[in-house]
C-alpha positions, 0 to 999 in steps of 0.5 A: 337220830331215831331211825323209827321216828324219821321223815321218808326224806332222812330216811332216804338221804341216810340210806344213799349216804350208806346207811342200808338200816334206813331202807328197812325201816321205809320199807316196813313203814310203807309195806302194807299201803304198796303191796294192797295197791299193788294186790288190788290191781292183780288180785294175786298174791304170788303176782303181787309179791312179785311186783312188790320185790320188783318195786323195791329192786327198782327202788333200790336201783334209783337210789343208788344211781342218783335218780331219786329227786322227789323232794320228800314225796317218797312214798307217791314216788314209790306208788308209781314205780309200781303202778308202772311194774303192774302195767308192765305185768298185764303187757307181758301177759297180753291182759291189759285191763280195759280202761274206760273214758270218761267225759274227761278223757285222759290218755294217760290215765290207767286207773279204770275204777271209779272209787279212787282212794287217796293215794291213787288220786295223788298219784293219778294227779301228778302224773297227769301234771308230769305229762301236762308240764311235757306237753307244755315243752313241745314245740308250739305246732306239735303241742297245738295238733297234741292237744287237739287230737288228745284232749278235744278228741279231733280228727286228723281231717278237724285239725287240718281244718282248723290250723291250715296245714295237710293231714300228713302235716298234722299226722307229721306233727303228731307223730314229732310230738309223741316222739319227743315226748317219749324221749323225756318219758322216762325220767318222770316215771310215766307209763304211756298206755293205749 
């Protein structure tokens, strides 16, 4: 086998197999495309040797305990644990950039300029299909009032209307739907923003 020539997917399962040669070789592959995302989001270099350290910390740890299951998506899977680490900077450091919506409206999207580059449309797509296949697992009464106030944008007053029930059964059922939600988050790498 040569190393240089190996998919991301070899790569990976040599590395998890012991080989600790194949995460250099994936890191040297993909360097340059994580830490420019990574530079065009905090436009700081030190910042973003940070994050990028702490990408492949995070990398590293996945791997080791079994959590990695991309079925060769290595690099887009990699892209989203830093994404979530350069959110996690601006949280830390109260400087949330401001996200604005669009006719569109997506809770869930964090990428706030309109000239998209491929990796960041990959990665925006299937964490918008990771949340949908979420929703999709709720309860059909939480997943109902979910959709209504996210994605039609409703009052809490609308979908009372609309589905017959109180406002505090609708605001109860919103509030269910964001719990369960957020218990199942965390496998799929989805960073919830405001």
């Amino acid at each position: 086998m040569k190393p240089n020539t190996s998919t991301d997917a070899v790569l990976v399962t040599s590395y998890i197999q012991g080989e600790e040669s194949a995460l250099s070789i994936l890191i040297t592959r993909h360097k340059q495309r994580i830490y420019s995302f990574i530079y065009s989001k905090v436009f700081d270099r030190d910042v973003a040797e940070d994050v990028f350290q702490d990408t492949f910390i995070k990398v590293i740890n996945s791997l080791k305990r079994g959590k990695y299951n991309e079925e060769g998506k290595f690099l887009p899977w990699v892209m989203r644990i830093a994404h979530n680490l350069v959110i996690d900077h601006f949280r830390k450091n109260n400087r949330m950039p401001k996200f604005e919506n669009n006719s569109d409206f997506n809770i869930f999207s964090v990428l706030s300029d309109s000239s998209l580059n491929a990796e960041n449309t990959i990665i925006k797509g299937q964490v918008e299909n990771d949340v949908r296949r979420l929703i999709e697992e709720l309860p059909e009464d939480q997943k109902e009032v979910l959709m209504m106030r996210i994605y039609k944008d409703m009052s809490f007053k609308e979908i009372s209307e609309q589905t017959g029930v109180s406002i505090n059964t609708a605001l109860g059922r919103m509030r269910y739907a964001l719990i369960n939600l957020r218990k199942v988050i965390d496998k799929h790498n989805i960073v919830l923003t405001n």
